[in-house]
Residue frames as a rotation matrix with the C-alpha (Angstrom) as fourth column:
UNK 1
0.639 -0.617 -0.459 -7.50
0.192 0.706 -0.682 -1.87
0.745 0.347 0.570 -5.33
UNK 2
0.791 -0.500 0.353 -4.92
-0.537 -0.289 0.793 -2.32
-0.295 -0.816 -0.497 -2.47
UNK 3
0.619 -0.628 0.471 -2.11
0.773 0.593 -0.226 -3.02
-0.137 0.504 0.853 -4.63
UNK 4
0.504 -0.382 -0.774 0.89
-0.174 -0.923 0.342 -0.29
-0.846 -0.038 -0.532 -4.61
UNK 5
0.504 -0.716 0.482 3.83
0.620 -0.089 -0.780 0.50
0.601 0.692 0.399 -7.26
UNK 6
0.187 -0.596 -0.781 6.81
0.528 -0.609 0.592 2.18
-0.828 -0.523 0.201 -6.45
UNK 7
0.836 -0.392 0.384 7.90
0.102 -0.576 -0.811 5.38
0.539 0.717 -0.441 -8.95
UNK 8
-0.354 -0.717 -0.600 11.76
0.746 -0.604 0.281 6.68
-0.564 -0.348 0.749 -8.47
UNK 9
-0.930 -0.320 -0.182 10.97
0.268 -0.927 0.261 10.58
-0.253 0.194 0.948 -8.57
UNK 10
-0.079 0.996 -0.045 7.27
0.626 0.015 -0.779 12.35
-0.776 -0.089 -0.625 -8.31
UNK 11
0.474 0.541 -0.695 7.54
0.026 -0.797 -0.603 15.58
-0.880 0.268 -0.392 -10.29
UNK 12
-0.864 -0.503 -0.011 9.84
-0.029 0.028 0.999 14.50
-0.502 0.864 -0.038 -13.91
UNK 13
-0.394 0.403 -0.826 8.19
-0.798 0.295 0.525 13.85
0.455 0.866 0.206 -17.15
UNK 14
-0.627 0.028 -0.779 8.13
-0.124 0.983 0.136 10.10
0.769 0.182 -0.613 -16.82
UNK 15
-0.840 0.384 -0.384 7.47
0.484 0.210 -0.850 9.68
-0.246 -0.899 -0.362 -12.64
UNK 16
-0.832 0.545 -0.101 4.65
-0.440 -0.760 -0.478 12.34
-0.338 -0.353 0.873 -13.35
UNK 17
-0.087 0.652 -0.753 2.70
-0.906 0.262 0.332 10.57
0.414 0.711 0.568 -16.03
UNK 18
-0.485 0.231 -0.843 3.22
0.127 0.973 0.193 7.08
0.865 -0.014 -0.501 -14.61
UNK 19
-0.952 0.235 -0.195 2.32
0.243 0.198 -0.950 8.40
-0.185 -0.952 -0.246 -11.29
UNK 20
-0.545 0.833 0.098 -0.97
-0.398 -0.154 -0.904 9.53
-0.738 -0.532 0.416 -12.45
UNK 21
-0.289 0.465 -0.837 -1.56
-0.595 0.597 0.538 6.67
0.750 0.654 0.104 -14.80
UNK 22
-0.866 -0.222 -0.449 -0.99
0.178 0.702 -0.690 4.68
0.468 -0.677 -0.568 -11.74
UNK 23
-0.944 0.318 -0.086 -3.35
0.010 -0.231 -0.973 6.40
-0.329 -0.920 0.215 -9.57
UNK 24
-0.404 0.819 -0.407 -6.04
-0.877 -0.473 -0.082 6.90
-0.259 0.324 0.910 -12.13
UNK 25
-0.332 -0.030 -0.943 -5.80
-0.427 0.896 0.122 3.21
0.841 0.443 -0.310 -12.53
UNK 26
0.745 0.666 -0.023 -6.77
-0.209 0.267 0.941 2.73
0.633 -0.697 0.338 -8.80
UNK 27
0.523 -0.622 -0.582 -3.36
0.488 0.779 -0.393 2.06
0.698 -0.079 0.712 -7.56
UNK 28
0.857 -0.223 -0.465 -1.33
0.292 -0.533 0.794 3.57
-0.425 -0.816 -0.391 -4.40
UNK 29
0.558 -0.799 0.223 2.00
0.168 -0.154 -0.974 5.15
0.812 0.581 0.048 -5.48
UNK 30
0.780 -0.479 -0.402 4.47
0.288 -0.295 0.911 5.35
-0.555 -0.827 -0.092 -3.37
UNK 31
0.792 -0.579 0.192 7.12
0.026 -0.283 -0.959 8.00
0.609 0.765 -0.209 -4.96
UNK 32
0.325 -0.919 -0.222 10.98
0.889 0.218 0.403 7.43
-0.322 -0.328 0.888 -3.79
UNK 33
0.659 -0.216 0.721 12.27
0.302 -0.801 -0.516 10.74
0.689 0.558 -0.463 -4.24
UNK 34
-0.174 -0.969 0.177 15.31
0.488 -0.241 -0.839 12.53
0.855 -0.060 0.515 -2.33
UNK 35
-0.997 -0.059 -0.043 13.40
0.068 -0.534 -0.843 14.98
0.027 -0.844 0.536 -0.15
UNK 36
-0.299 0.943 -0.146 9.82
0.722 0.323 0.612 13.68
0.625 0.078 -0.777 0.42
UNK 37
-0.181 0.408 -0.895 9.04
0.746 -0.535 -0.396 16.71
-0.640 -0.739 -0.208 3.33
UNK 38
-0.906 -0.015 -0.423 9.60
-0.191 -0.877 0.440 19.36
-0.378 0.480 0.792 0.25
UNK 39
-0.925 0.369 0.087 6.29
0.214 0.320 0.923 17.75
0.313 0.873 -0.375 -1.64
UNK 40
-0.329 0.943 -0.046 2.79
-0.944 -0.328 0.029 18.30
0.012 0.053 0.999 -1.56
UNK 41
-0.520 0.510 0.685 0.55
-0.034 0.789 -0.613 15.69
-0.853 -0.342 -0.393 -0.27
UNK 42
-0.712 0.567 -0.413 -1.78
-0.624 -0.781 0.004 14.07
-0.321 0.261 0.911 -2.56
UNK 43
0.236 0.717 0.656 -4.52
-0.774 0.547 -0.319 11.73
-0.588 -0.433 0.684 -2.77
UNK 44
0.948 -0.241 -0.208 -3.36
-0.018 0.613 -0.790 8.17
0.318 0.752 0.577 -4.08
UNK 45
0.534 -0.845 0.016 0.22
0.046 0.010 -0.999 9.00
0.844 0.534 0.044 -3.46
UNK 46
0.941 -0.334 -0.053 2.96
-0.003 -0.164 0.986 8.64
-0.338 -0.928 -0.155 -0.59
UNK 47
0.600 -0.786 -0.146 6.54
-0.308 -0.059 -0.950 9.55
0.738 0.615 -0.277 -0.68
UNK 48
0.928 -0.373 0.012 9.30
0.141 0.378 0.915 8.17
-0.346 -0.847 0.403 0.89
UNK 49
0.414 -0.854 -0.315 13.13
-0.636 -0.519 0.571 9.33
-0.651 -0.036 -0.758 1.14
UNK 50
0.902 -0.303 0.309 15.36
0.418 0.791 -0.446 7.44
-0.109 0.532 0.840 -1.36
UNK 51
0.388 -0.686 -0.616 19.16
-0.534 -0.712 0.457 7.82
-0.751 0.151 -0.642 -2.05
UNK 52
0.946 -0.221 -0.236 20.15
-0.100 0.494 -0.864 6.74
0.307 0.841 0.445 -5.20
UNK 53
-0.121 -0.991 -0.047 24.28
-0.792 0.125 -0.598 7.27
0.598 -0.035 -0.800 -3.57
UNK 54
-0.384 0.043 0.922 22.74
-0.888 0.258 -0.382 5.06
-0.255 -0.965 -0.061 -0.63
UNK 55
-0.527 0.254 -0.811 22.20
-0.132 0.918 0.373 1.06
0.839 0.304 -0.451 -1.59
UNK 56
-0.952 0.299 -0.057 20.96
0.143 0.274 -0.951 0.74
-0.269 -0.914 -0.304 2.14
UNK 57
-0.707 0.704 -0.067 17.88
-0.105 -0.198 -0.974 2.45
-0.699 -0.682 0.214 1.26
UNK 58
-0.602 0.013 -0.798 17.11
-0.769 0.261 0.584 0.75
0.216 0.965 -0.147 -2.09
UNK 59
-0.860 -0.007 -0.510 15.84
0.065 0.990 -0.122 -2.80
0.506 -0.138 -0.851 -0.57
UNK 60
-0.783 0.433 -0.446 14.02
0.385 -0.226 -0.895 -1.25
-0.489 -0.872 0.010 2.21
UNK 61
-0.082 0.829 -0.553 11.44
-0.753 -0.415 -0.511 1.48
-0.653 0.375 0.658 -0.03
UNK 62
-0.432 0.637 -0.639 11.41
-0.900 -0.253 0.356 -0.37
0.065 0.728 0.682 -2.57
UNK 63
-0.951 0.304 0.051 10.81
0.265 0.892 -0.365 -3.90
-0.156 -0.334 -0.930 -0.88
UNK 64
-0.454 0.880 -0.136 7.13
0.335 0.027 -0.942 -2.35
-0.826 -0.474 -0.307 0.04
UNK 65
-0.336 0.083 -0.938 6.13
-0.927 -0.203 0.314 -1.99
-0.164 0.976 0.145 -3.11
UNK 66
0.270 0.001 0.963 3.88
0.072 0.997 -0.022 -4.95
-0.960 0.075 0.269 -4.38
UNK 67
0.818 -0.118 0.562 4.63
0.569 0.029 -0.822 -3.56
0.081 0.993 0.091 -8.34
């Protein structure tokens, strides 16, 4: 499948489980998380910087996102 979702946050409860419902489901994740360089790669999954104080960068990550 070449269909993505965005998650806000990779490693909570919630973001964790949906991210690997997501992935186990065939889907790309892209997780929005604060400091995407601190994470572990991992198959299925890309992160990208988000600031929740920062509206600028709301539109932008989560534009690319097709879910």
């Amino acid at each position: 499948m070449n269909t993505n979702v965005a998650i806000i946050g990779s490693k909570g409860q919630n973001s964790a489980a949906w991210t690997n419902a997501f992935i186990a489901a065939g889907f790309t994740v892209r997780n929005l998380v604060r400091f995407p360089e601190r994470l572990p790669m991992r198959p299925g999954s890309e992160y990208a910087r988000l600031e929740l104080d920062d509206a600028s960068t709301h539109r932008s990550e989560i534009g690319r996102a097709h879910v």
